[in-house]
N, CA, C and O atoms as a GROMACS GRO file, in nm:
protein
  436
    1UNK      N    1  -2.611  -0.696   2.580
    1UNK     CA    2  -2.575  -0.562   2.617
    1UNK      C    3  -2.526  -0.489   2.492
    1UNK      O    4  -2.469  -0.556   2.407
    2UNK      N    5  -2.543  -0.356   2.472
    2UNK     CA    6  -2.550  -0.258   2.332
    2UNK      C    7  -2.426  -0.207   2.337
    2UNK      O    8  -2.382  -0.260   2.440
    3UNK      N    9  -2.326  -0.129   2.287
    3UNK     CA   10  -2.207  -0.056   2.336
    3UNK      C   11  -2.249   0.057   2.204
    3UNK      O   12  -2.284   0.050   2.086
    4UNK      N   13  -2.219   0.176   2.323
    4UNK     CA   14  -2.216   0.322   2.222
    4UNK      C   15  -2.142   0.384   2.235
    4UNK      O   16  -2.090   0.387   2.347
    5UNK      N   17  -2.094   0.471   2.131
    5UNK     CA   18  -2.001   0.550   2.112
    5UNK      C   19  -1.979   0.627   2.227
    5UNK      O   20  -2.060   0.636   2.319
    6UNK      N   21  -1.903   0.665   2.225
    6UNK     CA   22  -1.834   0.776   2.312
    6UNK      C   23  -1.866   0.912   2.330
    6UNK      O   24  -1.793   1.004   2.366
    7UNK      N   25  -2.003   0.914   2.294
    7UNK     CA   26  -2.131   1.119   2.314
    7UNK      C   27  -2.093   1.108   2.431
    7UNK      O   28  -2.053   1.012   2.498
    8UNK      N   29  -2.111   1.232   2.454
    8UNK     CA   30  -2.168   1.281   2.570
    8UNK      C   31  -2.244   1.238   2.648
    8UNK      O   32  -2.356   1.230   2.597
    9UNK      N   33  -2.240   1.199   2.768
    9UNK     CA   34  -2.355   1.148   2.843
    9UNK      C   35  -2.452   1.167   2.854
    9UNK      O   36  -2.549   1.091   2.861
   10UNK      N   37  -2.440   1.334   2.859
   10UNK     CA   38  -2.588   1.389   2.880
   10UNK      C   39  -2.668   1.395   2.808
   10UNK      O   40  -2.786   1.413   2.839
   11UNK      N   41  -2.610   1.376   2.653
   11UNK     CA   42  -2.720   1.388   2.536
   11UNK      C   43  -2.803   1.306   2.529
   11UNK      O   44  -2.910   1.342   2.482
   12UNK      N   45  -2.788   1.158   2.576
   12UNK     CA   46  -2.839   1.066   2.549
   12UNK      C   47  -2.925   1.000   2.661
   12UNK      O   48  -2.868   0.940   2.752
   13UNK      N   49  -3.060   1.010   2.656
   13UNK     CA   50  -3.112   0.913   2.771
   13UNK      C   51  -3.167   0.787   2.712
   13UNK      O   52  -3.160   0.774   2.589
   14UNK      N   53  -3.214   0.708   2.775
   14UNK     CA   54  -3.211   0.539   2.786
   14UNK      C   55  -3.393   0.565   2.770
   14UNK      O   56  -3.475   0.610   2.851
   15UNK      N   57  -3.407   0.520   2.643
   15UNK     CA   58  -3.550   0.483   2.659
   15UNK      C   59  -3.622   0.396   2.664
   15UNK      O   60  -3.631   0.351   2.550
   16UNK      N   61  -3.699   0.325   2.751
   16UNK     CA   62  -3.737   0.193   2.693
   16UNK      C   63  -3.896   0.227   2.682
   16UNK      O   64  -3.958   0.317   2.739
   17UNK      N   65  -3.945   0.125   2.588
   17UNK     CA   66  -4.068   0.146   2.554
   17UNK      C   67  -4.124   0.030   2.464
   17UNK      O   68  -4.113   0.042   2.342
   18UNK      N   69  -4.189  -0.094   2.522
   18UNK     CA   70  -4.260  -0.177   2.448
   18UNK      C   71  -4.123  -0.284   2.423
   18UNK      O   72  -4.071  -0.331   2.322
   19UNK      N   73  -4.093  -0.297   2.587
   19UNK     CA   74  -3.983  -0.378   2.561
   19UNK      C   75  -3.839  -0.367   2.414
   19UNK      O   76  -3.776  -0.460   2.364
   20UNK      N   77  -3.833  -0.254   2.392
   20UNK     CA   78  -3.784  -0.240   2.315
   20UNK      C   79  -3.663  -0.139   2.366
   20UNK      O   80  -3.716  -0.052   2.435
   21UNK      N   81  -3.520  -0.118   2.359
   21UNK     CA   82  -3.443  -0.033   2.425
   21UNK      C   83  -3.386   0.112   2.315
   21UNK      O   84  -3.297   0.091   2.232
   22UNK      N   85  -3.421   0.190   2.323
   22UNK     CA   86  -3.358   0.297   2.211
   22UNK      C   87  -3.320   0.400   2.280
   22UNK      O   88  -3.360   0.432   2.392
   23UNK      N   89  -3.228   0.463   2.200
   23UNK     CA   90  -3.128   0.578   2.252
   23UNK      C   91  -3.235   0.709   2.188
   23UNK      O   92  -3.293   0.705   2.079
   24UNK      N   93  -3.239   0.799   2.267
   24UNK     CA   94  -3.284   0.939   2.184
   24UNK      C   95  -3.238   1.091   2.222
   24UNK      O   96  -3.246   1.125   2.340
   25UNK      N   97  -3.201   1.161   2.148
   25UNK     CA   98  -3.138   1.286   2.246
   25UNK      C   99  -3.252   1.338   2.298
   25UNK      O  100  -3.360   1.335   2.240
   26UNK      N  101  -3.220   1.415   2.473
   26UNK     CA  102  -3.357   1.506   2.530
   26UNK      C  103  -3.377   1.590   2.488
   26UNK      O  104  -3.493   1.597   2.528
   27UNK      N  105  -3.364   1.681   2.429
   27UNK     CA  106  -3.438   1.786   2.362
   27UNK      C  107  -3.399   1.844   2.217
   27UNK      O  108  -3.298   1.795   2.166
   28UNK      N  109  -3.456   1.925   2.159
   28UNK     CA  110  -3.378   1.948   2.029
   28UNK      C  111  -3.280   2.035   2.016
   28UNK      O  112  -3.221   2.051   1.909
   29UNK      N  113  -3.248   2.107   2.135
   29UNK     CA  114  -3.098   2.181   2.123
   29UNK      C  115  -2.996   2.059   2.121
   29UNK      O  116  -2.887   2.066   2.065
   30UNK      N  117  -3.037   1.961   2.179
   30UNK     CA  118  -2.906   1.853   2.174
   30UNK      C  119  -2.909   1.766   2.072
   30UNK      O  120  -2.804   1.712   2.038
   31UNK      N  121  -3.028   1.736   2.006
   31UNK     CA  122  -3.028   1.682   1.857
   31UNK      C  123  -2.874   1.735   1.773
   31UNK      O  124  -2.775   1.687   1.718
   32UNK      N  125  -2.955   1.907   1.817
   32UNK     CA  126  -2.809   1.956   1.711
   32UNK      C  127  -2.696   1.923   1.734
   32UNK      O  128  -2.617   1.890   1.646
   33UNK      N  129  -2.664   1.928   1.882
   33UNK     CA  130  -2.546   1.919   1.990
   33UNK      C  131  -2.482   1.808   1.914
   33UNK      O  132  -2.362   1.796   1.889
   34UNK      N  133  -2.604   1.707   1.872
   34UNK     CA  134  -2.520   1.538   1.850
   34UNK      C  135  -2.528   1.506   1.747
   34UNK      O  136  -2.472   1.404   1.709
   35UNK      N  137  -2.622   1.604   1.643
   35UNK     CA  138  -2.543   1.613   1.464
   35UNK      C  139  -2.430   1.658   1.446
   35UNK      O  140  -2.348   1.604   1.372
   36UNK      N  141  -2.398   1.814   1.541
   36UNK     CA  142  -2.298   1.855   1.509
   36UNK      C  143  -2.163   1.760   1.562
   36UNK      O  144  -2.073   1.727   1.486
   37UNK      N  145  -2.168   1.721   1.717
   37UNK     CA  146  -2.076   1.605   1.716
   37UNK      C  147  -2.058   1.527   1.617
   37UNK      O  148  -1.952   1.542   1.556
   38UNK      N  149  -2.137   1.438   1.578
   38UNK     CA  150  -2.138   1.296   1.482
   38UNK      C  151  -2.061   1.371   1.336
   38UNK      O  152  -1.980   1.304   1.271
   39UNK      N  153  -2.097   1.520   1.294
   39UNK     CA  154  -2.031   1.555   1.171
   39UNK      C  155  -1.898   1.590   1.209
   39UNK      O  156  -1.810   1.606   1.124
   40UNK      N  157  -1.880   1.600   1.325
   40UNK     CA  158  -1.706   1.638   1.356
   40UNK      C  159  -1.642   1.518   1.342
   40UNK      O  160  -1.556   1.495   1.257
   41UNK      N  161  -1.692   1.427   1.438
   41UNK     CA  162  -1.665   1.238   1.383
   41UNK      C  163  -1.639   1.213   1.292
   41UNK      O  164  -1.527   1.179   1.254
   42UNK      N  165  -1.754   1.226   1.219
   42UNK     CA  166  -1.740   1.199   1.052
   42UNK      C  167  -1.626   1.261   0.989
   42UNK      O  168  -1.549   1.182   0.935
   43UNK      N  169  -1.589   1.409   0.983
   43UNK     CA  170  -1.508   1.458   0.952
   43UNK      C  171  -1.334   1.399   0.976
   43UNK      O  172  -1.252   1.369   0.889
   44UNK      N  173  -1.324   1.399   1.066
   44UNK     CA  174  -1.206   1.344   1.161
   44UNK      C  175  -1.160   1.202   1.086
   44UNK      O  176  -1.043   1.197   1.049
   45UNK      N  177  -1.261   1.066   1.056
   45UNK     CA  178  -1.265   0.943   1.014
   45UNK      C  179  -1.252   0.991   0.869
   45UNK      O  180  -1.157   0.938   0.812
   46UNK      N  181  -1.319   1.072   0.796
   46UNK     CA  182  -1.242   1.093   0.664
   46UNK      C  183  -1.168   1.142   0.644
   46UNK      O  184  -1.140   1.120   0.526
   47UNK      N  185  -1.078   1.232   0.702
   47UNK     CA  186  -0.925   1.289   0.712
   47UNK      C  187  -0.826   1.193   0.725
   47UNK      O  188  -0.732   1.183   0.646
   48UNK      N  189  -0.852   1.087   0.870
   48UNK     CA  190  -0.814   0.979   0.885
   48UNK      C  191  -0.764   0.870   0.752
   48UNK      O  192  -0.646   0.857   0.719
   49UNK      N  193  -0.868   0.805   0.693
   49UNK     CA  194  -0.865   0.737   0.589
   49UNK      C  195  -0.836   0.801   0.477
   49UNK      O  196  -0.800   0.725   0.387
   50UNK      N  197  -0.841   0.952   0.441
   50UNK     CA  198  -0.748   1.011   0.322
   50UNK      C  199  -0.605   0.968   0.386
   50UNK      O  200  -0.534   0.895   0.316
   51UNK      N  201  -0.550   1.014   0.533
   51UNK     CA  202  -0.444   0.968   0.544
   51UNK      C  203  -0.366   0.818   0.507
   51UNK      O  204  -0.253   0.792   0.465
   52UNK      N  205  -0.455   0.757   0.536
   52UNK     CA  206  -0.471   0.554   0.482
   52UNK      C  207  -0.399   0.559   0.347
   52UNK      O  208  -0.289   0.524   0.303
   53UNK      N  209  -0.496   0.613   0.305
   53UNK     CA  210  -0.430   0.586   0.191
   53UNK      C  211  -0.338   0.675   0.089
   53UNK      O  212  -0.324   0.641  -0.029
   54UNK      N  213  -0.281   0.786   0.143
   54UNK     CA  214  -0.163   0.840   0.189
   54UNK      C  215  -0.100   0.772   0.170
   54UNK      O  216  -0.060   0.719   0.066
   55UNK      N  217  -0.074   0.759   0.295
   55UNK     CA  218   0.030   0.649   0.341
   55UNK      C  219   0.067   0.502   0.256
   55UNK      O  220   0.185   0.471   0.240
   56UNK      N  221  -0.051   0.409   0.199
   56UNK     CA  222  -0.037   0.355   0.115
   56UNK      C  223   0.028   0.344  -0.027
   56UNK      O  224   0.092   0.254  -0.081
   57UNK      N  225  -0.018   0.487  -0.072
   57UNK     CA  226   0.001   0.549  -0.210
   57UNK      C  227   0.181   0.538  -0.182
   57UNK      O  228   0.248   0.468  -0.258
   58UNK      N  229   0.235   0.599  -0.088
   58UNK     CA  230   0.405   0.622  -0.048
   58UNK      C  231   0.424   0.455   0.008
   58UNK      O  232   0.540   0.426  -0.024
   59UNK      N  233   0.390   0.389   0.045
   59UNK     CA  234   0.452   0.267   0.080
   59UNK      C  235   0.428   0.184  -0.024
   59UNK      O  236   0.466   0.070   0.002
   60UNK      N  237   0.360   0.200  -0.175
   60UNK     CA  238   0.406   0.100  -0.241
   60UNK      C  239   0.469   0.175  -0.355
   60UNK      O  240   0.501   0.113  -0.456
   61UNK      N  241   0.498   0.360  -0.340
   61UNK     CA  242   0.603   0.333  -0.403
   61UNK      C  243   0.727   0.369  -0.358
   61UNK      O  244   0.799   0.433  -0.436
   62UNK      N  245   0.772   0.339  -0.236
   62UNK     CA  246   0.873   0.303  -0.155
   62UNK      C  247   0.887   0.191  -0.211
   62UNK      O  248   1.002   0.196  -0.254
   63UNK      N  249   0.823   0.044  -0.252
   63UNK     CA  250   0.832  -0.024  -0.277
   63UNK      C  251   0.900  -0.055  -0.443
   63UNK      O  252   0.998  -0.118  -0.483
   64UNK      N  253   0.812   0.011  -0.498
   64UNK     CA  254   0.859   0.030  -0.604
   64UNK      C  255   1.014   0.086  -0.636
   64UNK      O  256   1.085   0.037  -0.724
   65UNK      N  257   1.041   0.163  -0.577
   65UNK     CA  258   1.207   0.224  -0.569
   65UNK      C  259   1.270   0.089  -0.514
   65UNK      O  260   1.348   0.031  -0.589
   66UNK      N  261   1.242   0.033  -0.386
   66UNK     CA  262   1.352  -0.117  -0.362
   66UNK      C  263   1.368  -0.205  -0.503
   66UNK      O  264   1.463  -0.213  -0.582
   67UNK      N  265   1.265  -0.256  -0.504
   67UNK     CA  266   1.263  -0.349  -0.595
   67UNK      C  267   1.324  -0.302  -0.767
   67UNK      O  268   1.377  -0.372  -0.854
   68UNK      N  269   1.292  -0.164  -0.765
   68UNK     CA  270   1.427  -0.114  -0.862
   68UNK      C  271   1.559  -0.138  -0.848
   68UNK      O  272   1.618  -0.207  -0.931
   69UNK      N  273   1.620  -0.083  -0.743
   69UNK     CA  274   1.747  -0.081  -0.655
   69UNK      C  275   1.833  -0.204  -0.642
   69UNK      O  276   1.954  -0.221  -0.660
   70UNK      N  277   1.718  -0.301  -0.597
   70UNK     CA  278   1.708  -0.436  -0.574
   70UNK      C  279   1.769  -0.513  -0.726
   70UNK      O  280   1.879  -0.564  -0.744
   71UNK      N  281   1.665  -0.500  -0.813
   71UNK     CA  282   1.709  -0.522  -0.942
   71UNK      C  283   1.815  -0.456  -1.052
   71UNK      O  284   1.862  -0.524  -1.144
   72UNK      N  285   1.840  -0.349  -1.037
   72UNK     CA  286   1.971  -0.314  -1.040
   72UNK      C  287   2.126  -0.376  -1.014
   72UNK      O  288   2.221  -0.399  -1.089
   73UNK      N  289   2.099  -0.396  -0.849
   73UNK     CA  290   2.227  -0.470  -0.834
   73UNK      C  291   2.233  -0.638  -0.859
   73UNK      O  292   2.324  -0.716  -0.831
   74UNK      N  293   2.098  -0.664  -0.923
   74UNK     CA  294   2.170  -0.845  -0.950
   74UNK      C  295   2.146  -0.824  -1.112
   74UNK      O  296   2.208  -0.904  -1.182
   75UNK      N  297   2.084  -0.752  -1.162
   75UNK     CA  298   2.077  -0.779  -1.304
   75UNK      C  299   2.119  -0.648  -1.402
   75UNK      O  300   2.045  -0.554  -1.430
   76UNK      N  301   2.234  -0.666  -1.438
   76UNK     CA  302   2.314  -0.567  -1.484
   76UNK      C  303   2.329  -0.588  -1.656
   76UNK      O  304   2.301  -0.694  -1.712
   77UNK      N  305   2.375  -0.478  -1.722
   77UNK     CA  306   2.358  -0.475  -1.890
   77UNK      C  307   2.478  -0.563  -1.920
   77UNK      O  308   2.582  -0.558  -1.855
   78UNK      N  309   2.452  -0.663  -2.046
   78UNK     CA  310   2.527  -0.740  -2.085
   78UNK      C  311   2.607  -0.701  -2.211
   78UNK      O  312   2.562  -0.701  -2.325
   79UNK      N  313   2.745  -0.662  -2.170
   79UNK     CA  314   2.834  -0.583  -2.287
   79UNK      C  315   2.827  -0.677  -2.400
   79UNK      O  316   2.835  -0.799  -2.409
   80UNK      N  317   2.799  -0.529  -2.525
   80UNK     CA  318   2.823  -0.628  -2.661
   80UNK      C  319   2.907  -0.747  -2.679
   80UNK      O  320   2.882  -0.857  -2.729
   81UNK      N  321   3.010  -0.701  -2.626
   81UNK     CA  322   3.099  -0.796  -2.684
   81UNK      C  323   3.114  -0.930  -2.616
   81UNK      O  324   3.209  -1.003  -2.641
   82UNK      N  325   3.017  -0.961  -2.526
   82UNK     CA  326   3.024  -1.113  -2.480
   82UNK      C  327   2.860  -1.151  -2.489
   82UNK      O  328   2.819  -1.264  -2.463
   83UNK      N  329   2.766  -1.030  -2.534
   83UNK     CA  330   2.615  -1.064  -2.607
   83UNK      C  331   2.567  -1.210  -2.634
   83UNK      O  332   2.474  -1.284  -2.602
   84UNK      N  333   2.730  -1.215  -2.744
   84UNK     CA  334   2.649  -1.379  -2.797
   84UNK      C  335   2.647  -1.506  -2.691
   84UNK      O  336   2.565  -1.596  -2.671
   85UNK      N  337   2.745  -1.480  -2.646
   85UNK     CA  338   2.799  -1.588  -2.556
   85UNK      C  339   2.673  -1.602  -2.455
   85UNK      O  340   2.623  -1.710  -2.421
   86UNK      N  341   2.620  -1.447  -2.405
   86UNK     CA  342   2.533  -1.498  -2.284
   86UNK      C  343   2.391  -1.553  -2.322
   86UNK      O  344   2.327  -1.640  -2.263
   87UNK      N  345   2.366  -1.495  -2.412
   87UNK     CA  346   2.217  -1.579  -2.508
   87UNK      C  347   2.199  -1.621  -2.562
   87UNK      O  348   2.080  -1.651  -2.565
   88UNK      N  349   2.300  -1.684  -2.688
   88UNK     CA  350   2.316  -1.763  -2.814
   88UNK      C  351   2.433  -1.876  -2.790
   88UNK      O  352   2.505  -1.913  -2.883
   89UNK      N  353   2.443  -1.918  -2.682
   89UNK     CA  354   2.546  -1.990  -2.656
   89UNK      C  355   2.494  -2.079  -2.554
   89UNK      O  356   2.425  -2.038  -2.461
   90UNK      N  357   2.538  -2.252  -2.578
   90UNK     CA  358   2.479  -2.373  -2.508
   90UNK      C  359   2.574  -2.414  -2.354
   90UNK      O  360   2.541  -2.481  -2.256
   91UNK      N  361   2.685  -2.351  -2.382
   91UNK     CA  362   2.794  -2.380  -2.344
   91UNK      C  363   2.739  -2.246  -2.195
   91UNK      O  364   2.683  -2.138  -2.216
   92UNK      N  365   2.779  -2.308  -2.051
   92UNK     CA  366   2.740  -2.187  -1.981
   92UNK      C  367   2.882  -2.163  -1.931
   92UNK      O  368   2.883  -2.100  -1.825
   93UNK      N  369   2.991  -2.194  -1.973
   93UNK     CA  370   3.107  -2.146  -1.940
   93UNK      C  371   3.227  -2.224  -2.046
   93UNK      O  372   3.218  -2.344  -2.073
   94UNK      N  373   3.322  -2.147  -2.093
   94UNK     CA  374   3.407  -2.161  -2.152
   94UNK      C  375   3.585  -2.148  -2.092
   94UNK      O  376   3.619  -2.057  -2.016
   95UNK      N  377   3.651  -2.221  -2.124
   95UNK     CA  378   3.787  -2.181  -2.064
   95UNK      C  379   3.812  -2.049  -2.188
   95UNK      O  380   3.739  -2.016  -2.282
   96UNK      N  381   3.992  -1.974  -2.125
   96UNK     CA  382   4.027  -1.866  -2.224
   96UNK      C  383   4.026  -1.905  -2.342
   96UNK      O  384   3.983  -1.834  -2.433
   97UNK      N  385   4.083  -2.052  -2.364
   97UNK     CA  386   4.134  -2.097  -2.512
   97UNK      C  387   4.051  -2.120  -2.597
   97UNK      O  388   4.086  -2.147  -2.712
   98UNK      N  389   3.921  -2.114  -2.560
   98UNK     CA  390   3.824  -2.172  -2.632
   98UNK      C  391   3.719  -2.048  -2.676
   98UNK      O  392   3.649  -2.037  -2.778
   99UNK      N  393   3.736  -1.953  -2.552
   99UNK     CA  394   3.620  -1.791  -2.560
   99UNK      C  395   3.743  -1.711  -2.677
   99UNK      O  396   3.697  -1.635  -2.763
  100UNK      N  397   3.857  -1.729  -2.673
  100UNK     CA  398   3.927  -1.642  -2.763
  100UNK      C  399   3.943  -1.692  -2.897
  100UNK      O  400   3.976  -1.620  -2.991
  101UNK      N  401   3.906  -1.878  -2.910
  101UNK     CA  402   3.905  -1.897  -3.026
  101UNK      C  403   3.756  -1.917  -3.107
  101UNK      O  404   3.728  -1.971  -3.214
  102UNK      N  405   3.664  -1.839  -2.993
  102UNK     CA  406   3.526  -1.874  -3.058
  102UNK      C  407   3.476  -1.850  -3.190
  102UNK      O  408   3.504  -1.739  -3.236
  103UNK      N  409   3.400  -1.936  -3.272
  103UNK     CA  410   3.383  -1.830  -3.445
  103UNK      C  411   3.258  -1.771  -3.433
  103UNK      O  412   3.235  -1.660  -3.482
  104UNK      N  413   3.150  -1.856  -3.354
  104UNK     CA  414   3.042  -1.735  -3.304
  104UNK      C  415   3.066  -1.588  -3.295
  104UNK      O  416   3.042  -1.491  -3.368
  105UNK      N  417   3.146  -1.616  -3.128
  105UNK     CA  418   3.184  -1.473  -3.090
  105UNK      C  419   3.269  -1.378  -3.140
  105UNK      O  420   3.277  -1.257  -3.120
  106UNK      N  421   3.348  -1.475  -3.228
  106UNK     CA  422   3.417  -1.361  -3.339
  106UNK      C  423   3.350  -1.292  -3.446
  106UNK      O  424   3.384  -1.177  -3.470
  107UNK      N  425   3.278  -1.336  -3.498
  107UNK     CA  426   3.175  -1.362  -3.605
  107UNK      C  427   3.107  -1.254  -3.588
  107UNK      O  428   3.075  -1.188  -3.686
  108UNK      N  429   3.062  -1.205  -3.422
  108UNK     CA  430   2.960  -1.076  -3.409
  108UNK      C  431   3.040  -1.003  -3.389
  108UNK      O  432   3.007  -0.890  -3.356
  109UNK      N  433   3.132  -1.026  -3.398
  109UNK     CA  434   3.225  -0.896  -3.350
  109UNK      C  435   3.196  -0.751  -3.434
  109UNK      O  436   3.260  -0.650  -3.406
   0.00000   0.00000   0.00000
Protein backbone atom coordinates (compact mmCIF):
# COMPACT_ATOMS: atom_id res chain seq x y z
CA UNK A 1 0.00 0.00 0.00
CA UNK A 2 1.45 3.72 -1.22
CA UNK A 3 0.84 6.66 1.37
CA UNK A 4 0.41 10.32 -0.07
CA UNK A 5 0.66 13.43 1.04
CA UNK A 6 -1.96 15.30 2.30
CA UNK A 7 -3.49 17.23 -1.51
CA UNK A 8 -6.51 17.62 -1.86
CA UNK A 9 -8.60 14.87 -2.69
CA UNK A 10 -10.03 16.02 -5.52
CA UNK A 11 -6.94 16.73 -7.40
CA UNK A 12 -5.88 13.47 -7.52
CA UNK A 13 -7.48 10.41 -9.18
CA UNK A 14 -6.23 6.75 -8.94
CA UNK A 15 -5.04 5.51 -12.19
CA UNK A 16 -4.35 2.21 -12.99
CA UNK A 17 -3.08 1.13 -16.20
CA UNK A 18 -0.96 -2.00 -17.23
CA UNK A 19 -1.05 -3.16 -13.81
CA UNK A 20 0.79 -0.41 -12.84
CA UNK A 21 -0.82 2.21 -10.07
CA UNK A 22 -0.08 6.12 -10.68
CA UNK A 23 -1.42 9.23 -9.31
CA UNK A 24 -2.29 12.06 -11.98
CA UNK A 25 -4.13 15.38 -11.55
CA UNK A 26 -7.73 15.54 -13.72
CA UNK A 27 -7.33 18.27 -15.64
CA UNK A 28 -4.86 21.04 -16.21
CA UNK A 29 -6.46 23.73 -14.12
CA UNK A 30 -5.54 21.37 -11.23
CA UNK A 31 -2.03 20.55 -12.46
CA UNK A 32 -1.63 24.21 -11.51
CA UNK A 33 -3.88 23.85 -8.42
CA UNK A 34 -1.10 21.11 -7.29
CA UNK A 35 2.15 23.02 -8.46
CA UNK A 36 0.93 25.83 -6.82
CA UNK A 37 0.14 23.72 -3.60
CA UNK A 38 3.45 21.62 -3.69
CA UNK A 39 5.37 25.32 -4.06
CA UNK A 40 3.54 26.55 -0.93
CA UNK A 41 4.88 23.12 0.72
CA UNK A 42 8.03 23.66 -0.49
CA UNK A 43 8.08 27.08 0.70
CA UNK A 44 6.79 26.42 4.26
CA UNK A 45 9.67 23.24 4.64
CA UNK A 46 12.31 25.83 3.74
CA UNK A 47 11.30 28.49 6.20
CA UNK A 48 10.98 25.58 8.50
CA UNK A 49 14.62 24.32 8.20
CA UNK A 50 16.07 28.04 7.95
CA UNK A 51 14.38 27.97 11.34
CA UNK A 52 16.55 24.49 12.23
CA UNK A 53 19.13 25.91 11.96
CA UNK A 54 18.32 29.08 13.68
CA UNK A 55 17.78 27.56 16.35
CA UNK A 56 20.96 25.55 16.19
CA UNK A 57 23.22 28.49 15.33
CA UNK A 58 21.69 29.99 19.19
CA UNK A 59 21.92 26.63 20.95
CA UNK A 60 25.50 26.12 20.42
CA UNK A 61 26.19 29.40 21.25
CA UNK A 62 24.20 29.23 24.33
CA UNK A 63 26.57 26.67 24.71
CA UNK A 64 29.37 28.36 24.17
CA UNK A 65 28.51 31.16 26.91
CA UNK A 66 28.02 27.98 29.69
CA UNK A 67 31.02 26.46 29.11
CA UNK A 68 32.66 30.00 29.42
CA UNK A 69 30.82 30.69 32.71
CA UNK A 70 31.43 27.19 33.56
CA UNK A 71 35.15 27.72 33.14
CA UNK A 72 35.40 30.79 34.78
CA UNK A 73 34.27 29.62 38.03
CA UNK A 74 36.76 26.56 38.41
CA UNK A 75 39.71 28.03 36.67
CA UNK A 76 40.68 31.33 37.90
CA UNK A 77 44.08 33.68 37.26
CA UNK A 78 47.00 32.65 39.27
CA UNK A 79 48.43 35.79 41.28
CA UNK A 80 52.04 36.66 40.61
CA UNK A 81 53.07 36.25 43.65
CA UNK A 82 52.39 32.52 44.29
CA UNK A 83 53.11 31.95 40.08
CA UNK A 84 56.11 29.98 40.99
CA UNK A 85 54.81 27.86 43.48
CA UNK A 86 51.78 26.76 41.24
CA UNK A 87 53.97 25.72 38.11
CA UNK A 88 57.56 25.53 39.01
CA UNK A 89 57.13 23.81 42.15
CA UNK A 90 57.22 19.74 42.96
CA UNK A 91 55.93 20.22 46.24
CA UNK A 92 51.81 20.46 45.84
CA UNK A 93 51.50 21.96 49.21
CA UNK A 94 53.69 23.61 51.66
CA UNK A 95 53.19 24.48 55.44
CA UNK A 96 53.57 28.61 56.42
CA UNK A 97 57.19 27.97 57.57
CA UNK A 98 58.40 26.65 54.68
CA UNK A 99 56.13 29.00 51.76
CA UNK A 100 57.60 32.07 53.79
CA UNK A 101 60.99 30.68 53.85
CA UNK A 102 60.97 29.66 50.19
CA UNK A 103 64.27 30.88 47.98
CA UNK A 104 62.39 30.02 44.77
CA UNK A 105 59.49 32.06 45.71
CA UNK A 106 61.48 34.71 47.08
CA UNK A 107 63.78 34.77 44.32
CA UNK A 108 60.74 35.83 41.82
CA UNK A 109 59.66 38.12 43.86
Amino acid sequence: MRHFSPVNASLILRVTSNREDRDAPTTETDQHELSRLLRYRLAVLEAALRRVDELRREAAKANLRLLGWVTDQIIQDVPGSIEVCEFNCRKSQCTLGEWETCCRRLHNL
